[in-house]
C-alpha positions as CSV (number, residue, x, y, z in Angstrom):
1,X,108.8,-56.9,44.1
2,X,105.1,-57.8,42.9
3,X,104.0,-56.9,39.7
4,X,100.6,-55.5,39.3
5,X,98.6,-53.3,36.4
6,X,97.1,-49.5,37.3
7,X,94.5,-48.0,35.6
8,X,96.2,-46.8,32.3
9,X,96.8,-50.7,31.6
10,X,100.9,-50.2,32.5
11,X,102.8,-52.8,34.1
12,X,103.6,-51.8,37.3
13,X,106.4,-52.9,40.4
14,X,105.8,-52.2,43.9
15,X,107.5,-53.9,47.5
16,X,106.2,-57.3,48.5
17,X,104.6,-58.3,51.7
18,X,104.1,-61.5,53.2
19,X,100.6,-61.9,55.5
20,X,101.8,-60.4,58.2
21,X,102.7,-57.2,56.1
22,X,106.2,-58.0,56.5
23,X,108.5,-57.1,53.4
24,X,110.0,-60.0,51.6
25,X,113.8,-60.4,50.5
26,X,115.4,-61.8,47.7
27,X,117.4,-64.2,49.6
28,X,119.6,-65.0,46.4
29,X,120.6,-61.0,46.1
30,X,121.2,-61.1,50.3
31,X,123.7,-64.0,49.5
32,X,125.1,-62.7,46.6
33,X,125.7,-59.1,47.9
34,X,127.4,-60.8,51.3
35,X,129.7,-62.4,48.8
36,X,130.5,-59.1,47.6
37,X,131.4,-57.5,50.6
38,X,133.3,-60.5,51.5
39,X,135.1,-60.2,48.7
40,X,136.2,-56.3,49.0
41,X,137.0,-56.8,52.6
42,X,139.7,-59.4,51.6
43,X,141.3,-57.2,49.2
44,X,144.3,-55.2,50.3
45,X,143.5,-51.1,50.3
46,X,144.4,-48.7,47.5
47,X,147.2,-47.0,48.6
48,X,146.8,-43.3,48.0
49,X,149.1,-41.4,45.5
50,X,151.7,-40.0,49.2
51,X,151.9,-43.2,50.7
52,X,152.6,-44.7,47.1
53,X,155.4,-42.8,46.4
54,X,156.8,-43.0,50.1
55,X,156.4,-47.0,50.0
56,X,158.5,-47.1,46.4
57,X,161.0,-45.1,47.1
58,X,161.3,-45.0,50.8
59,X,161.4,-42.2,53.8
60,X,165.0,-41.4,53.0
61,X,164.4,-40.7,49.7
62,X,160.9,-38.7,50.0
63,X,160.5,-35.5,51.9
64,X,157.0,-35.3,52.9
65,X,155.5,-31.5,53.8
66,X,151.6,-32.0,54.4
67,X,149.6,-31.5,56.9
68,X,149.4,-35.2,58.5
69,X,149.9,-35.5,62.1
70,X,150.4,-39.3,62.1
71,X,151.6,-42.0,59.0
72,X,151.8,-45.9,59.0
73,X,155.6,-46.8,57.2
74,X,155.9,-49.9,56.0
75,X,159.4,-51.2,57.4
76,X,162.2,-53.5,55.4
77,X,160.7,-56.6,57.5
78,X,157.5,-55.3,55.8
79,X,155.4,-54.9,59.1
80,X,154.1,-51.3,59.8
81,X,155.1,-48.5,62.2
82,X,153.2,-45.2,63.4
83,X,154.4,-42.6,63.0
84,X,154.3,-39.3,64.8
85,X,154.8,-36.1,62.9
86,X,154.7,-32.5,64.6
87,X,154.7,-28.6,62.7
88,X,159.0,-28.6,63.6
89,X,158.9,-32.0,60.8
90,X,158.0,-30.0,58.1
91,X,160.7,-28.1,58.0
92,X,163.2,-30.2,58.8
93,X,161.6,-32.3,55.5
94,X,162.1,-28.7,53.7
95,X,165.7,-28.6,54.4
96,X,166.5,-31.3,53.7
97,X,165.0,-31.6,50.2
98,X,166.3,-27.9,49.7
99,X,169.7,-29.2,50.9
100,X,169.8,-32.2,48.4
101,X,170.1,-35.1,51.3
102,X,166.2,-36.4,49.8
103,X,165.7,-35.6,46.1
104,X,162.1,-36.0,46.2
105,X,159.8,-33.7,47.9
106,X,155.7,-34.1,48.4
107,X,153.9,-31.2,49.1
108,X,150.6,-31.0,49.6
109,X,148.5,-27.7,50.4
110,X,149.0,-27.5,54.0
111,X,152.7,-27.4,52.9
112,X,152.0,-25.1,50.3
113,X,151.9,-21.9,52.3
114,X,155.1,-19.9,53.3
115,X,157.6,-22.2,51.9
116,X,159.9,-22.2,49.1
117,X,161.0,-25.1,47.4
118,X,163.0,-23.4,44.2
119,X,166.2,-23.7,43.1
120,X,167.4,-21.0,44.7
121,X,170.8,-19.3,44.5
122,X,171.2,-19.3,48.5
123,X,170.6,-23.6,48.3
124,X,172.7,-26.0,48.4
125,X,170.5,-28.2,45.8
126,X,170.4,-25.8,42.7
127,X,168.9,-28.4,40.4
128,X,166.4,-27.8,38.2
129,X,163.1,-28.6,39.8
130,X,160.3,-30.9,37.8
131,X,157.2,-30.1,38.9
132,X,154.3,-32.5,39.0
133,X,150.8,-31.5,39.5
134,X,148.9,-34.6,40.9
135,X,145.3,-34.2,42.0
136,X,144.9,-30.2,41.2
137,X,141.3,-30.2,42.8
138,X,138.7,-27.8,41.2
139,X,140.2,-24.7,43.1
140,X,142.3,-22.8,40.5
141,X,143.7,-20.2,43.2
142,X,145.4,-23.3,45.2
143,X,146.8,-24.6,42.0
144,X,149.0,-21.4,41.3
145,X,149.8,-21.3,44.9
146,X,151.4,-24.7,44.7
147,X,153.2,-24.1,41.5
148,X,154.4,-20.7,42.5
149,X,156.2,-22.6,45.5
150,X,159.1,-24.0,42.7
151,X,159.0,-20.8,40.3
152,X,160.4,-18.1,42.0
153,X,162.9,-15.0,42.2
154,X,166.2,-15.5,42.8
155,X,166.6,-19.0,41.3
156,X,169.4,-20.9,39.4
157,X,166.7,-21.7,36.6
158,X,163.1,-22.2,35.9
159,X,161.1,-25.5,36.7
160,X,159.4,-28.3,34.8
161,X,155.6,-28.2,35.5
162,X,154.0,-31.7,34.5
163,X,150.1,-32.0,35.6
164,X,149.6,-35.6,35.7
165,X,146.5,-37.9,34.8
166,X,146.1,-41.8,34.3
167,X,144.8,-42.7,31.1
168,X,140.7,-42.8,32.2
169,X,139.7,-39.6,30.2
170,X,137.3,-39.1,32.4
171,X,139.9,-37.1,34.6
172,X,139.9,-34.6,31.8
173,X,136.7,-33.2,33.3
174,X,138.8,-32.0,36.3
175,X,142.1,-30.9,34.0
176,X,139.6,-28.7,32.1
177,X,138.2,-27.2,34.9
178,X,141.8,-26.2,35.9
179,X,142.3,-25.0,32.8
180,X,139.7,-22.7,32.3
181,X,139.8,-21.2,35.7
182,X,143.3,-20.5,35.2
183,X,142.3,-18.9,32.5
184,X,140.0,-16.8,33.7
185,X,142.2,-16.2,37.0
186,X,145.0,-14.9,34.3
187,X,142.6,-12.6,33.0
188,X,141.5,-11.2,36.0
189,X,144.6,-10.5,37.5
190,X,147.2,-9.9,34.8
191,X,144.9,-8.7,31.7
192,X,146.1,-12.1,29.6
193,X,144.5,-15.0,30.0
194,X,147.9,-17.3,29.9
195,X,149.5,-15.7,33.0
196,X,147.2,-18.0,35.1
197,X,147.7,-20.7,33.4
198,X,151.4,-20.6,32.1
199,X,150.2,-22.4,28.7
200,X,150.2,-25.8,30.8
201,X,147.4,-26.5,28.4
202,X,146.6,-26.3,25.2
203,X,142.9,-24.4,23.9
204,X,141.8,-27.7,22.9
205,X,141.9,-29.1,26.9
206,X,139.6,-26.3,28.1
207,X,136.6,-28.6,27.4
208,X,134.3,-25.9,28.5
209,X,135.3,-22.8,25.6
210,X,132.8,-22.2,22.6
211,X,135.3,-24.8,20.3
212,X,134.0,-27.9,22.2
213,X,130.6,-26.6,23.0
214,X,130.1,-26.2,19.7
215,X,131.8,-29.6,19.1
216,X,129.1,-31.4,21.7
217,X,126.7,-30.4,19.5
218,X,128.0,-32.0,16.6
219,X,128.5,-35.2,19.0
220,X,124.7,-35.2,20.2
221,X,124.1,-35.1,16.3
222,X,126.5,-38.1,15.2
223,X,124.8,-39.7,18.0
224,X,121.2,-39.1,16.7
225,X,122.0,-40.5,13.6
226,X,123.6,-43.7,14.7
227,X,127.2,-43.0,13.3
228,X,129.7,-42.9,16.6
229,X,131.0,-45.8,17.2
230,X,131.6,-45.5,20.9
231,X,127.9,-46.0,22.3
232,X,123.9,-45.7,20.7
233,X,121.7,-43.4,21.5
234,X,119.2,-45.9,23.2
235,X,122.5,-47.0,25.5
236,X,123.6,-43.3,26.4
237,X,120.3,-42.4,27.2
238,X,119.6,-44.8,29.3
239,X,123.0,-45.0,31.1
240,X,123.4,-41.1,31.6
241,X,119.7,-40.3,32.2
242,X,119.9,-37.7,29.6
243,X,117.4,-37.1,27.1
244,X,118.8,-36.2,23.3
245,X,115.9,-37.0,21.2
246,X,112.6,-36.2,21.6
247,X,109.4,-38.7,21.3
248,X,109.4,-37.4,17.5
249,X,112.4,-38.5,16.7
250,X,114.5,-35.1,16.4
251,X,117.0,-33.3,18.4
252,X,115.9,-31.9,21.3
253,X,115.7,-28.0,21.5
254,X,117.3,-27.8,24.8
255,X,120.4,-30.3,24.6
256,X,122.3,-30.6,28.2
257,X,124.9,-28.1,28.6
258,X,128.6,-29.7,28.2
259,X,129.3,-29.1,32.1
260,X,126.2,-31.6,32.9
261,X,127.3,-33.6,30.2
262,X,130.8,-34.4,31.1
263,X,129.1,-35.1,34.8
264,X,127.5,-37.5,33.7
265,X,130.2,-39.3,31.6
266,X,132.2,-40.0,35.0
267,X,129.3,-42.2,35.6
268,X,129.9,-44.7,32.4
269,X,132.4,-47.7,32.3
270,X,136.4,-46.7,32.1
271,X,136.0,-48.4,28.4
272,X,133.1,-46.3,27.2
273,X,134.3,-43.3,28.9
274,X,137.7,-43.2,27.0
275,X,135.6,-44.4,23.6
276,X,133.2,-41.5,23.8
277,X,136.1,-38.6,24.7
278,X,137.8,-39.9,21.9
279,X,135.6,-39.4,19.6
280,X,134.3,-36.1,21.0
281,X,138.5,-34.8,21.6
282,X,138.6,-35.3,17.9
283,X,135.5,-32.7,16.8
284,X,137.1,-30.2,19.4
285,X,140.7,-30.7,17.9
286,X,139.2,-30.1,14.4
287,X,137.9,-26.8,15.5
288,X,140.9,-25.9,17.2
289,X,143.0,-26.9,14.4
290,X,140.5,-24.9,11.6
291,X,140.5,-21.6,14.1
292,X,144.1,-21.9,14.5
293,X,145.1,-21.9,10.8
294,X,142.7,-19.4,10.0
295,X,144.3,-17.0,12.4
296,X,140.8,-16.2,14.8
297,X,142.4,-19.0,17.6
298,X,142.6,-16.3,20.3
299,X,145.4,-17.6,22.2
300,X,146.3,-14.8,24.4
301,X,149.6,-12.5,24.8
302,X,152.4,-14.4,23.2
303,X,156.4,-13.3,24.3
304,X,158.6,-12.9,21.5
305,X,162.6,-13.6,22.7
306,X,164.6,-11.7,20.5
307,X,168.8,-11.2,20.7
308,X,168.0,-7.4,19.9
309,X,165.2,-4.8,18.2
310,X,165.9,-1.9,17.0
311,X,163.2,0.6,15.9
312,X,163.3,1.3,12.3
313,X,160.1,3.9,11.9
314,X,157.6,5.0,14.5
315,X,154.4,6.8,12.8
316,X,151.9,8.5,15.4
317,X,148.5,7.4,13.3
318,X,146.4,9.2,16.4
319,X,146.4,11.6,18.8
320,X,143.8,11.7,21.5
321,X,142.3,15.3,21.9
322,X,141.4,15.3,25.2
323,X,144.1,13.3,27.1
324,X,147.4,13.4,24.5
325,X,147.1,9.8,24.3
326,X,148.8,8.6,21.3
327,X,148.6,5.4,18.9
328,X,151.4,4.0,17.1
329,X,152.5,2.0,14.2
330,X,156.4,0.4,15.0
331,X,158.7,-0.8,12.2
332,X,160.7,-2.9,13.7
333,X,164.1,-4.7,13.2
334,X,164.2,-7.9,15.3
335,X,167.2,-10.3,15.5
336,X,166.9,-13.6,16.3
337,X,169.1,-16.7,17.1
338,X,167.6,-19.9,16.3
339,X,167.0,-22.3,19.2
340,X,166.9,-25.8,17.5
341,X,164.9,-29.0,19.7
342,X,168.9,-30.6,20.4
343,X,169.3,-34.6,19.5
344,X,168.6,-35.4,23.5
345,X,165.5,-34.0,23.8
346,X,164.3,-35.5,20.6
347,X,166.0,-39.0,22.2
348,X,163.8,-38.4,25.5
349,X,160.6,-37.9,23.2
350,X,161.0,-41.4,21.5
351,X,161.6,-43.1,24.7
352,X,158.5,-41.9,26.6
353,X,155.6,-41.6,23.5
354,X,154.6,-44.8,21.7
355,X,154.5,-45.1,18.2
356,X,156.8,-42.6,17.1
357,X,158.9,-43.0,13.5
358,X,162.3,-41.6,12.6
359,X,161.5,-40.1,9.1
360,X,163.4,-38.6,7.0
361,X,162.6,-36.2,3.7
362,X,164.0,-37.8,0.4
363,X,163.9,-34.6,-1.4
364,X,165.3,-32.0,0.6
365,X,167.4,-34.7,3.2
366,X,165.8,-33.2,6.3
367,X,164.9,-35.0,9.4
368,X,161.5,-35.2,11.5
369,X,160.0,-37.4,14.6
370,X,157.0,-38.8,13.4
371,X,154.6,-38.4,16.6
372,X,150.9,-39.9,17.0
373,X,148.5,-37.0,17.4
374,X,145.1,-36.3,18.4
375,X,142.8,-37.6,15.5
376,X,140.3,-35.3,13.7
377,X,137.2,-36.2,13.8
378,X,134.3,-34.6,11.0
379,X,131.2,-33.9,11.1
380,X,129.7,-36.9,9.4
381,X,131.7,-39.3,12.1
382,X,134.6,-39.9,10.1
383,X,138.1,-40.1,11.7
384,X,140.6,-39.2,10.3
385,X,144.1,-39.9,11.8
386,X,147.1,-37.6,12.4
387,X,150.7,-37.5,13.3
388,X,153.2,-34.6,14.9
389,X,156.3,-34.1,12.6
390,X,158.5,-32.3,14.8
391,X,161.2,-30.4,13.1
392,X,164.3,-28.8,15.1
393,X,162.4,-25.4,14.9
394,X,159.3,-26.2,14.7
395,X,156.3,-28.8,14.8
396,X,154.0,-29.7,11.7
397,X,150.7,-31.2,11.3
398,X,149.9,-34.0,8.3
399,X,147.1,-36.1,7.8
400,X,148.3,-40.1,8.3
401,X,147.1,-40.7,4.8
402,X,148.8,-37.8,3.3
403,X,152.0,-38.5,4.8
404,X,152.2,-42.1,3.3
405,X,152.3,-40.2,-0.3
406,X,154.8,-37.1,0.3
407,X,158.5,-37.3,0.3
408,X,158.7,-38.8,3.7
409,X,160.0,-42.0,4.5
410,X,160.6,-44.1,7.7
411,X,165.2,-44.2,8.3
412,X,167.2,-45.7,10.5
413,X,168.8,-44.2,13.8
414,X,171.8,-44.1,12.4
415,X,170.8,-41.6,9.1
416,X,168.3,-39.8,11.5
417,X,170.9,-38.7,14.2
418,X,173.0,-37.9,11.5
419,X,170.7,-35.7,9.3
420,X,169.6,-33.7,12.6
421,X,172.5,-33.2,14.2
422,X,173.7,-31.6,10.6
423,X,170.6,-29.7,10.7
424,X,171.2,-28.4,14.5
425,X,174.2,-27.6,13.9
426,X,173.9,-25.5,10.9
427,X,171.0,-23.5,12.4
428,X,172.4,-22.9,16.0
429,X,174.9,-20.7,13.8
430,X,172.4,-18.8,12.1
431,X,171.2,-15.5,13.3
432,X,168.0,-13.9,11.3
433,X,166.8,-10.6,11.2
434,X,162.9,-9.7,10.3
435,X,160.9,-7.0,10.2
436,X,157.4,-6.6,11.6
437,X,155.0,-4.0,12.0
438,X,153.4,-3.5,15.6
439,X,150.5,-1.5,16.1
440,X,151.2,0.2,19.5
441,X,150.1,3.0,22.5
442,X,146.1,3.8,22.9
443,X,144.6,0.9,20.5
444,X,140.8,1.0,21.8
445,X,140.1,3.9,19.7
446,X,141.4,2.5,16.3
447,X,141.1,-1.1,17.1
448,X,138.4,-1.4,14.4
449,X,140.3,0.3,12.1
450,X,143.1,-2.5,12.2
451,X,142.7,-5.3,10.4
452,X,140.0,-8.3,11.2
453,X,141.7,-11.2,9.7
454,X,145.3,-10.8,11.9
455,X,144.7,-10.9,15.5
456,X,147.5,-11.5,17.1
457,X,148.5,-9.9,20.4
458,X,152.4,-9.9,21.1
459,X,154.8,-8.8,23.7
460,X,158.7,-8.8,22.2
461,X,161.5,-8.7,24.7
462,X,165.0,-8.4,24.0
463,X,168.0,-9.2,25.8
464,X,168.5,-5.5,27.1
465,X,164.9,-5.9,29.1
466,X,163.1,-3.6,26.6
467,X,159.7,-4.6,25.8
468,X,156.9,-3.1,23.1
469,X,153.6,-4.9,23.4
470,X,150.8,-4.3,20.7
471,X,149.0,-6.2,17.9
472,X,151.0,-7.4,15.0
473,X,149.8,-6.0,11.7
474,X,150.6,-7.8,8.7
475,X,153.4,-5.8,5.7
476,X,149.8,-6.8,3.6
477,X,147.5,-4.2,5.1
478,X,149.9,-1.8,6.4
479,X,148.9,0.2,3.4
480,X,145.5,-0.1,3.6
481,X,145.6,1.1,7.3
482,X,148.4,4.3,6.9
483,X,145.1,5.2,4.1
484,X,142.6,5.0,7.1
485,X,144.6,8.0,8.6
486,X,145.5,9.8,5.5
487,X,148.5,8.8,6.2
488,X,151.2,8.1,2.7
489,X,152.6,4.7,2.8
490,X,155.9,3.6,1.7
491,X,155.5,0.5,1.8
492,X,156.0,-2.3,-1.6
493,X,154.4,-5.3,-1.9
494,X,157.4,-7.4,-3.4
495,X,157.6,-10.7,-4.0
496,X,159.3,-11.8,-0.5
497,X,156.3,-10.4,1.0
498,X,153.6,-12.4,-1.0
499,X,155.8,-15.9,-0.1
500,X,156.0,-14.6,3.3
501,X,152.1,-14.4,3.4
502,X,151.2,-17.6,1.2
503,X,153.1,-19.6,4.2
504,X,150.8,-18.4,6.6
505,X,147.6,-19.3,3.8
506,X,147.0,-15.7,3.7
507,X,145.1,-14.1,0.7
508,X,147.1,-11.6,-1.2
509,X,144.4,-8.8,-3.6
510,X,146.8,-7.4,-6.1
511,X,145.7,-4.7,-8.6
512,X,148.4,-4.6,-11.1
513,X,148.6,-5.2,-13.7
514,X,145.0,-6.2,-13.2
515,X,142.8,-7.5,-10.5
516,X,143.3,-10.9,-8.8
517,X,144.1,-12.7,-5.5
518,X,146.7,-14.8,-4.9
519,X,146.5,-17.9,-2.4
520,X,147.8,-21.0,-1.3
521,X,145.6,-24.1,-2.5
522,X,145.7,-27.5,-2.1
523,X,145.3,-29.8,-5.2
524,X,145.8,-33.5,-5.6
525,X,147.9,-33.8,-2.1
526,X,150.0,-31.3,-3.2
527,X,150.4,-27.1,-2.1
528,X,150.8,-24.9,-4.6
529,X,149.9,-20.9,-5.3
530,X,147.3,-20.2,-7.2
531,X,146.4,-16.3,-9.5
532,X,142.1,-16.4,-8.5
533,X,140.2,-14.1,-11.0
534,X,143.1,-13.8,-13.8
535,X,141.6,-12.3,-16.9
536,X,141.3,-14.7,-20.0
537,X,143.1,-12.5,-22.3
538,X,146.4,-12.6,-19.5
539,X,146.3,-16.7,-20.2
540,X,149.1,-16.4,-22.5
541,X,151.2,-13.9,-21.3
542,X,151.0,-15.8,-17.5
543,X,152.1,-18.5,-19.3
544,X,154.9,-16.7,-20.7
545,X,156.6,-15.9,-17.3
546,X,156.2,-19.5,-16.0
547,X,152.7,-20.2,-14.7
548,X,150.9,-23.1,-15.6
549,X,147.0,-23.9,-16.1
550,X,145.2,-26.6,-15.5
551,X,141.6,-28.0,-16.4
552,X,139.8,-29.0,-12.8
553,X,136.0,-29.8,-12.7
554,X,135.6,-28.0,-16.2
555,X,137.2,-24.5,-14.9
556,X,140.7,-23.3,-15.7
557,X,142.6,-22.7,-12.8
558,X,146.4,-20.4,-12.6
559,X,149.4,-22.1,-10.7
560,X,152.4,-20.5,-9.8
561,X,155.4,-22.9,-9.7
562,X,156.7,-23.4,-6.1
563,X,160.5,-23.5,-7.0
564,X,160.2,-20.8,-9.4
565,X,157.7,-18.8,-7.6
566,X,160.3,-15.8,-6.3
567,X,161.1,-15.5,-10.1
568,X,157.3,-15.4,-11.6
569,X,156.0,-13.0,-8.7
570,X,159.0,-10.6,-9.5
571,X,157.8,-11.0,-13.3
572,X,154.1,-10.4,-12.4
573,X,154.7,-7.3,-9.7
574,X,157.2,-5.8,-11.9
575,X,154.3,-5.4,-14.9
């Protein structure tokens, strides 16, 4: 290239010619790029993810059911062979996987039409099937095609799905894409959105909902300012072709939507591409995480198991004039058995994640795995690191630093087998009953009149095949709803009921004996209930029944004691 300068006074390139108006060649980048080609000839090919698989663990292990015609097998002398393969292969590949004579089956979706690869109760192999979904593709239609060849009727028991990715991030554009059309596909087909998807994925993968567009635009903003530490602005811009900021130096109006966005990021370095979705993973799981425990995560229709449910009270709250329709509002009476996470399962989870901790609690003596989660990120750029305590009924969030001054400490396997197994074993006895209130029938006409702040969507099955499906309405505002219709409530607020809501960092309004809220706050590291908007004059008397005050930033706040907090709300409710 010659340089030259045009009329404006900019530095210029343009092709060089010699005399002859012949164009010149860098001979330097000729040699250098033969080198190159040289070099990638000599390298042995990248084996694609079938002939991978077939190679490890060999043709009498792997039943292959694609639509191939021909395959090169590398023999034990290691020289290759072709292969011929006709239509009458594939099913002599099917049964024999379905038989158990080759344990592993690859299917791809030429094989994934018309055949049935379950555990089914007329097979010899009744194992359970695991699943794993390797190169989905964009098509969300072909996905469920492929998984619904392994969950069937008519099988010994249900299979492990694992979608599989390497650990470039940059495959989570595709993932997501998956996600959200299965999604969508769900919604289509079955009215809820995880029937599509089967909740292979959790609302912070779709990278394409209004929690990570929202958290993109934080990103563009942290990038602006010079605060992530994955890339600058100059270097993104540059590298992406995008344009963030404008010639004045402020966000542009028109950022690039997140679809263009993640395009582009399959065009940085493996290293900056996992640096950036870290960064930006952690804005979306800190919306997801905020939406969830406010209640607004809208997560779908969620099955409820139960050993039995009884109906307790069923109060019509509406009747439609013109069709008869009716509305309902269910008490009802649900018995559970506890399903603990057994001592294998937990062994399984420390063998395959890195960095987990055997913890136990040196208060109450309980047991946890200590898991690495997906860090938080805030909007001023600050991470903030998190771990998974997973309990044998459920799984809790804590903040790294937090967790370092609570009442967990690191054990050793000996003391943490033996406090969970105790644990297991005293809750697999335990059968709970609770009752719930389910707003049921014809809910478009009174769905504004149910509450805003609980919107959960449930479908409770018991063991006899009944079902009820409805929106789950809180003991709190059953009251306040039976008053929409004119309708005289029996319902109490008692005390079991205000603990009940201050675990799910509900706000309770109480009127007597005089005008408050209760809540659950969280001061110095620590959760406790707090009375908002006690009268000054009740000071004394609160104190009298066990609360306690305290003095923060120059205001006097009202704490319930946790141990004793049964005993002080009975005191309170029964004024």
């Amino acid at each position: 290239m010659t340089l030259y300068t045009d009329d404006t006074g900019a530095t210029r390139s343009t092709p060089m010619f010699d005399e002859d108006g012949r164009p010149v060649h860098n001979q330097a980048a000729i040699a250098r790029r033969a080198e190159l080609i040289e070099h990638l000839c000599a390298m042995p090919p990248i084996k694609p993810a079938l002939d991978g698989i077939i190679e490890h663990y060999g043709t009498d292990k792997v039943a292959e059911v694609t639509g191939r015609t021909k395959r090169l097998i590398t023999q034990a002398d290691g020289n290759q062979r072709l292969e011929t393969r006709s239509p009458r292969t594939n099913q002599s590949e099917t049964d024999q996987f379905m038989d158990g004579r080759k344990p592993i089956l690859v299917f791809s979706d030429a094989g994934g039409t018309g055949r049935s690869y379950h555990a089914s109760l007329d097979a010899a192999c009744q194992k359970r099937r695991v699943h794993f979904l390797l190169e989905p593709g964009w098509r969300a239609d072909r996905a469920i095609q492929g998984l619904g060849r392994t969950h069937r009727t008519h099988q010994a028991n249900t299979p492990l799905f694992r979608p599989v990715t390497t650990n470039c991030k940059g495959e989570l554009r595709f993932t997501s894409t998956i996600a959200r059309r299965l999604d969508s596909l769900g919604a289509l087909t079955r009215g809820q959105r995880q029937t599509g998807g089967q909740n292979l994925f959790d609302p912070a993968d779709n990278l394409e909902s209004p929690y990570a567009k929202a958290a993109l635009t934080s990103w563009f903003g942290l990038l602006a300012e010079g605060t992530l530490k994955s890339v600058t602005l100059s270097d993104f811009e540059r590298r992406s072709g995008l344009t963030i900021v404008s010639q004045d130096g402020v966000l542009e109006e028109d950022l690039p939507p997140i679809q263009r966005w993640l395009n582009r990021i399959l065009a940085l370095p493996i290293g900056t591409q996992n640096a950036i979705f870290d960064e930006f993973l952690g804005l979306v799981e800190a919306r997801v995480s905020a939406a969830r425990e406010a209640g607004s995560l809208d997560v779908g229709v969620e099955t409820i198991q139960v050993e039995s449910a009884e109906v307790i009270e069923d109060i019509v709250l509406r009747t439609d004039a013109r069709t008869g329709a009716t509305s309902h509002l269910l008490q009802l009476a649900l018995r559970t058995r506890a399903r603990p996470m057994t001592l294998e399962r937990v062994k399984q989870r420390l063998d395959l994640s890195d960095g987990c901790m055997l913890m136990h609690n040196t208060k109450s003596g309980r047991a946890a795995l200590a898991e690495p989660s997906r860090h938080f990120m805030t909007d001023r750029g600050e991470l903030i690191r998190r771990v998974t305590l997973h309990r044998p009924l459920r799984r809790e969030y804590h903040h790294l630093d937090d967790l370092a001054e609570s009442a967990w400490a690191e054990c050793s396997r000996e003391t943490f087998e033996q406090l969970w197994c105790a644990e297991v074993a005293e809750l697999a006895e335990k059968l709970t009953t609770e009752k719930i209130y389910l707003a049921t029938g014809l809910l478009l006409p009174i769905w504004s009149s149910l509450p805003i702040e609980y919107l959960e969507v449930r479908r409770i099955v018991d063991e006899e095949g009944r079902s009820w499906l409805g929106r789950i309405v809180h003991e709190l505002d059953v009251a306040n709803l039976l008053q929409k219709f004119d309708i005289a409530s029996s319902v109490e607020l008692t005390e079991q009921t205000i603990l009940k809501a201050l675990g799910e960092h509900r706000t309770i309004p109480i009127k007597q004996p005089f005008e408050a809220t209760i809540k659950s706050s969280r001061v110095a590291n620590e959760q406790r209930y707090e009375i908002v908007g006690a009268p000054v004059d009740q000071l004394p008397w609160l104190k009298s029944i066990g609360c306690f005050t305290e003095i923060i930033s120059f205001r006097t706040r009202v704490f319930i004691p946790t141990r004793a907090a049964e005993a002080v709300l009975a005191a309170l409710l029964m004024r």
